[in-house]
Structure formats: structure tokens, C-alpha cells
C-alpha positions as CSV (number, residue, x, y, z in Angstrom):
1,X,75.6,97.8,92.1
2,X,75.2,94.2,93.2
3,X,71.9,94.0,91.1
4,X,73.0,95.5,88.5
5,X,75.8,92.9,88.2
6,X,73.5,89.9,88.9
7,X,71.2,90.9,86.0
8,X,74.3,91.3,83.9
9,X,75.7,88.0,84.5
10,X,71.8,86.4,84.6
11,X,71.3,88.2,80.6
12,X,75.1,87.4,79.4
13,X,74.3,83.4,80.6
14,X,70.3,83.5,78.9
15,X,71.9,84.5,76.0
16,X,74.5,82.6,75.7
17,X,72.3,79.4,76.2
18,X,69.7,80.8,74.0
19,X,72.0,82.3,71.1
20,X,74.0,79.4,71.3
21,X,71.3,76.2,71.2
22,X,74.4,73.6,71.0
23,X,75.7,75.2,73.5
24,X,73.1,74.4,75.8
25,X,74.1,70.9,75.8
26,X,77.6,71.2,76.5
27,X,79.3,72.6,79.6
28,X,79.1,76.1,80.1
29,X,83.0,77.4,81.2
30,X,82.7,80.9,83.4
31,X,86.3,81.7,84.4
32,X,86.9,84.8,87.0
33,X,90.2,86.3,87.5
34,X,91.8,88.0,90.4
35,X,92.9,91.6,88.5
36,X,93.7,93.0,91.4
37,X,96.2,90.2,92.5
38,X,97.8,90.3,89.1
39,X,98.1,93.9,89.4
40,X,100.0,94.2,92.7
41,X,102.2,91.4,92.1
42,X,103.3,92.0,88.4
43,X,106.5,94.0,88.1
44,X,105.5,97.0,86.1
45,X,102.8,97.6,88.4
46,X,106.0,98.5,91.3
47,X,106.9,101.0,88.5
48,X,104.2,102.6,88.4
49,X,103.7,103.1,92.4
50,X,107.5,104.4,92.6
51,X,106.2,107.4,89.9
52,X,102.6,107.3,91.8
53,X,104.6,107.6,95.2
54,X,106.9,110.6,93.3
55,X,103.4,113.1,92.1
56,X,102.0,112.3,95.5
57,X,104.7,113.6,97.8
58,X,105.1,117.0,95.7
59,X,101.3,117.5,96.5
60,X,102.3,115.9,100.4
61,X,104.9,118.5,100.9
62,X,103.0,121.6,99.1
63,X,100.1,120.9,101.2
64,X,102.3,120.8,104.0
65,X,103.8,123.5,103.7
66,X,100.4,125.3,103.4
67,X,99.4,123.8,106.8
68,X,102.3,125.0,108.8
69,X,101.4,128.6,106.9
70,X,98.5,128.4,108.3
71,X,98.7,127.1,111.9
72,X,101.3,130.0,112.2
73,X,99.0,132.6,111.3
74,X,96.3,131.1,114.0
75,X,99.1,130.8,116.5
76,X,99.8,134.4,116.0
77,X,96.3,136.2,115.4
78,X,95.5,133.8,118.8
79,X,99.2,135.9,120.3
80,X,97.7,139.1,119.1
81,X,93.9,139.3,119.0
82,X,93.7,140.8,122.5
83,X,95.6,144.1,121.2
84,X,93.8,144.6,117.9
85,X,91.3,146.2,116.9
86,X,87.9,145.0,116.3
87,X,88.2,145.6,112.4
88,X,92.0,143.9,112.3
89,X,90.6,140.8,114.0
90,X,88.0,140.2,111.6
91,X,90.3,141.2,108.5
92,X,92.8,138.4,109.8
93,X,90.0,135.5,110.3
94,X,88.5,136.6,107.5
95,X,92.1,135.8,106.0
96,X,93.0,132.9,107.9
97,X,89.2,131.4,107.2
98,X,90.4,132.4,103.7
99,X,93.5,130.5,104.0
100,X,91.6,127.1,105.9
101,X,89.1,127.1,102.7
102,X,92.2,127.0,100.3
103,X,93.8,124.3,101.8
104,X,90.5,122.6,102.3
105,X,90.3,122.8,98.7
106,X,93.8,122.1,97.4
107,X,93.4,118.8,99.7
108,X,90.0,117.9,97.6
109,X,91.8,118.5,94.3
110,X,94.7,116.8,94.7
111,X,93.5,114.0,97.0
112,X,90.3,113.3,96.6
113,X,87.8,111.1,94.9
114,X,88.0,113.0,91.8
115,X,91.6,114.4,92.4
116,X,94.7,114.8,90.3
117,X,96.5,111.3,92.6
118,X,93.7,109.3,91.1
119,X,93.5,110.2,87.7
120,X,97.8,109.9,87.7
121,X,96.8,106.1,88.9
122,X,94.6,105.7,86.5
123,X,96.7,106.9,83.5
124,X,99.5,105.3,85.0
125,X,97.7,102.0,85.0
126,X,96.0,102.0,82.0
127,X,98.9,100.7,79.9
128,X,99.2,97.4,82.2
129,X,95.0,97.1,82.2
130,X,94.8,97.0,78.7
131,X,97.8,94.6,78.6
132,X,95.8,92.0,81.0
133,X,92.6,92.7,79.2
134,X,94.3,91.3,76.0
135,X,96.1,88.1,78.0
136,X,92.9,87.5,79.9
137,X,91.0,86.8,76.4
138,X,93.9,84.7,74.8
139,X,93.6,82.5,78.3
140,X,89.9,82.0,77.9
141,X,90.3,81.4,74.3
142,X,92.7,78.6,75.4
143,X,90.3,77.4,78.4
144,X,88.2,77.3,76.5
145,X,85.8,79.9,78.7
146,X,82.6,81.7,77.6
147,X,82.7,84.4,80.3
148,X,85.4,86.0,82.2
149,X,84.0,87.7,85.5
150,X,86.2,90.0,87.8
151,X,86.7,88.3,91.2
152,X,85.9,91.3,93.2
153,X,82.6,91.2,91.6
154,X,81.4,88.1,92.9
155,X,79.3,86.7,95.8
156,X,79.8,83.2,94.7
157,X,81.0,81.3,92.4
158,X,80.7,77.1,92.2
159,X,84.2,76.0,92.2
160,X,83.6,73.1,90.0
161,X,87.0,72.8,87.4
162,X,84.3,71.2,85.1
163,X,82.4,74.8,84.9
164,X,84.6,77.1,86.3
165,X,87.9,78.1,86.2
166,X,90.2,80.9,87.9
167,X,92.6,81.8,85.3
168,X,94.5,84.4,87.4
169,X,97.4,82.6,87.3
170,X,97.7,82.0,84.1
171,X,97.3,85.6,82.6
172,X,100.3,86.5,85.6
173,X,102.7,83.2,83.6
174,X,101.7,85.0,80.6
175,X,102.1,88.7,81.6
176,X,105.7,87.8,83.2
177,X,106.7,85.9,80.3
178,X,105.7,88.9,78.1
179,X,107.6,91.6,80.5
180,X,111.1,89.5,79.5
């Protein structure tokens, strides 16, 4: 991942230099921007947690629900498996092994890395992204900045104002001013 994002930003500033010969004289302007930072302190983005927070506790309290389902069943085939028979106890951990899987499952679905909470984040978010995409272009188009690199992305950056510039603040004036 790392290399892949060095080579991108080592072909994006070769071809910039060599696509742009007049370039090459004048200062190059890379400007990174803190996306995360705008995200969690802009005002629509506490919108969209309180709905997030909402679809997440209907899957909280289903899956609860499915767990105390479930630890009753064990706490009663554990009460009764010295009285049954040897076909009833494997018919009810057959079941509750049944029941274990499901919830196993419904947890994966819901919760995990490809589950219904993060895609609901994701469409959730996508109205605000695309927003600070847009403001994050008319701010380097007013810094005057060839390339705008995610923060998060980084290892380094030279924290010259001459060549570089964090314009995270800027895009949050902007995307406050535009929320009004």
C-alpha cells in the first residue's frame, strides 16, 4: 500500500515537471489535507453519526436478543442433558450449534468488514465526501497547488509554506460557510 502510494506520488510529480517544462522552473505547491479532521468536526458529519448510531442499535439489540436466546438454550440443554437421551442431546447441540453459527453469521453481516453498518457509513457519508472533494479543488485552485495528497497517506511531508501547504482549514471555513 505504502509503495503503491510512493510510486503514485513519484509518477504524478515526473509528470508534472516533465509535462509541464515551465513548470519546472517555478515552485512546485503539493498541499495535503486532513479529511478526516474536517469530517468529524463539520456539523453534518454529527448528523450522520445520530442516523449511523440509530441502524446500528436495531442490529445491537436484534443480535442481543439472539444471544440471550441462545445462552438460555445452553443453560438449559447443560440443566437437562443428564436425563436425555443420547439422540435428544445431539438433536439439541445440533440445534444450539445451529443457533451459535447463525448468530455468528448475523454478527459478520451486520458488523463486519463488509457489513450492512459500513456500507450505511459509507452512503451516509458520501454526500459530505463529494462536497469536500469539490471545496478541496476550489482551495487548491486558489493556492495555487498542483497536488492535493490525503494526510493519512503520508510519511513525510517538508513543511516549507513556499512548497507546501495544508489546506485543511480552509476547505472546513469553506464547508461551514457553505452549511449556512
Amino acid at each position: 500500500m505504502m509503495k503503491t502510494a510512493l510510486r503514485t506520488l513519484a509518477c504524478v510529480l515526473f509528470s508534472l515537471i516533465v509535462l509541464h517544462p515551465s513548470s519546472a522552473n517555478a515552485q512546485l505547491r503539493i498541499g495535503y489535507v486532513e479529511t478526516e479532521t474536517i469530517i468529524s468536526t463539520h456539523k453534518e458529519f454529527k448528523a450522520v453519526e445520530a442516523q449511523l448510531q440509530v441502524y446500528r442499535k436495531q442490529f445491537e439489540d436484534t443480535l442481543g436478543m439472539f444471544k440471550a436466546r441462545y445462552d438460555q438454550e445452553l443453560e438449559d440443554y447443560q440443566k437437562k442433558q443428564a436425563t436425555m437421551t443420547p439422540e435428544a442431546k445431539q438433536q439439541k447441540e445440533s440445534e444450539i450449534l445451529q443457533m451459535r453459527d447463525y448468530i455468528l453469521q448475523y454478527q459478520q453481516a451486520k458488523f463486519g468488514a463488509q457489513g450492512d453498518i459500513l456500507a450505511k457509513q459509507q452512503e451516509l457519508l458520501m454526500p459530505l465526501r463529494e462536497k469536500i472533494k469539490k471545496i478541496i479543488a476550489k482551495v487548491a485552485k486558489e493556492e495555487k497547488v498542483a497536488v492535493v495528497f490525503e494526510n493519512s497517506n503520508l510519511v513525510y511531508i517538508d513543511q516549507d509554506p513556499k512548497t507546501t501547504v495544508n489546506i485543511t482549514f480552509k476547505v472546513l471555513d469553506y464547508l461551514s460557510r457553505d452549511s449556512q
